[in-house]
C-alpha positions as CSV (number, residue, x, y, z in Angstrom):
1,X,-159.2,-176.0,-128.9
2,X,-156.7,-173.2,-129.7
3,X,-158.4,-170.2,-128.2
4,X,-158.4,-166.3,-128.1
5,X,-156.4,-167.0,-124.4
6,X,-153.9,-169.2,-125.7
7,X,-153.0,-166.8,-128.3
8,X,-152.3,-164.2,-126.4
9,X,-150.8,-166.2,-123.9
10,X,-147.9,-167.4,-126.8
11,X,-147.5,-164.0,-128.3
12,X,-146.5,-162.7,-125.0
13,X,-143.7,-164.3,-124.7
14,X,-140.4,-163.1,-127.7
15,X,-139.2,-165.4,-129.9
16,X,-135.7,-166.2,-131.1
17,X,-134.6,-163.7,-134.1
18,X,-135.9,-164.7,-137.1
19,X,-137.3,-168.3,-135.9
20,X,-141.2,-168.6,-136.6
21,X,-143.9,-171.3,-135.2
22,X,-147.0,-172.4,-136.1
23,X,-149.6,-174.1,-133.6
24,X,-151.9,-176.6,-135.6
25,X,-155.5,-177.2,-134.0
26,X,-156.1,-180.9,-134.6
27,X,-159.3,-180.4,-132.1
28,X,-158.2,-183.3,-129.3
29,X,-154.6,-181.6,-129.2
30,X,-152.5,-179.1,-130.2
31,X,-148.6,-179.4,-132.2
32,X,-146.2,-176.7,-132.6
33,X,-144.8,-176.8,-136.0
34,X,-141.1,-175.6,-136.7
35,X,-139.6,-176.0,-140.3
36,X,-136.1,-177.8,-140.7
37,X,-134.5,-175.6,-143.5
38,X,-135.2,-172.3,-141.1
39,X,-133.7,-175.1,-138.2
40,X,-130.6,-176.5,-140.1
41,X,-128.8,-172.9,-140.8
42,X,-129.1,-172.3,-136.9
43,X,-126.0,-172.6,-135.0
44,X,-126.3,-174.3,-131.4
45,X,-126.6,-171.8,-129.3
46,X,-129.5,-170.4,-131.6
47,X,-131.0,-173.9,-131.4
48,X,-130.7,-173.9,-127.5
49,X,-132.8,-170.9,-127.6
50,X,-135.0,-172.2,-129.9
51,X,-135.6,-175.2,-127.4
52,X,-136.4,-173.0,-124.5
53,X,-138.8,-170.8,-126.4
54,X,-140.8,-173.6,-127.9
55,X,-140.4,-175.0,-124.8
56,X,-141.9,-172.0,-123.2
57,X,-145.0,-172.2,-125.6
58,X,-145.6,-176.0,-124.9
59,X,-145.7,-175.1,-121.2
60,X,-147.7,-172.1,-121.6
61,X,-150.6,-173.8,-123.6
62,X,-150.5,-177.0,-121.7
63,X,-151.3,-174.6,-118.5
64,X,-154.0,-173.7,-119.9
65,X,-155.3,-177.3,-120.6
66,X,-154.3,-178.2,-124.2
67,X,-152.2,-181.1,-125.1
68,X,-149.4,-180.2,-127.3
69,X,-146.5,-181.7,-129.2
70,X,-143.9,-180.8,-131.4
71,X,-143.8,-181.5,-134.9
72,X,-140.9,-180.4,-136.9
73,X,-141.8,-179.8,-141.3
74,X,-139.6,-182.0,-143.6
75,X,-139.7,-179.2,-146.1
76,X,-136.0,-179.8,-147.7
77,X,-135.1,-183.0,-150.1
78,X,-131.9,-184.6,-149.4
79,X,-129.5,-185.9,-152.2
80,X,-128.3,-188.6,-150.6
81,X,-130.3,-191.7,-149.5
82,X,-131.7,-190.8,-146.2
83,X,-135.1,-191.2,-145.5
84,X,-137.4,-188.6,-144.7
């Protein structure tokens, strides 16, 4: 599902300073995958930009048919009890 025009559509547009997707083909739909320990060390406003470019993506492939979702990577353990 993730083709040649998709790509190119997603690297035209400039990402945050040192914030870095992936887009997973799962064939039926799309996800774009963010990981919480580059996430948690963002301040708000870096977040808020964050949003609006993967927002940006999400629009841009959806425009050109795929369905897509977000889907944030649980990469850090906690020491306390909160689920992951």
């Amino acid at each position: 599902m993730y083709t040649e025009q998709m790509r190119k559509a997603v690297r035209e547009l400039k990402p945050p300073k040192d914030f870095e997707i992936g887009i997973a083909d799962y064939g039926q739909f799309l996800t774009i995958q963010f990981y919480e320990s580059h996430w948690r060390h963002l301040s708000d406003p870096e977040r808020l930009r964050c949003i609006k470019y993967m927002n940006a993506v999400k629009t841009r492939l959806e425009l050109l048919g795929a369905r897509v979702s977000l889907d944030p990577i649980l990469d850090v353990k906690y020491n306390d009890d909160r689920k992951i």
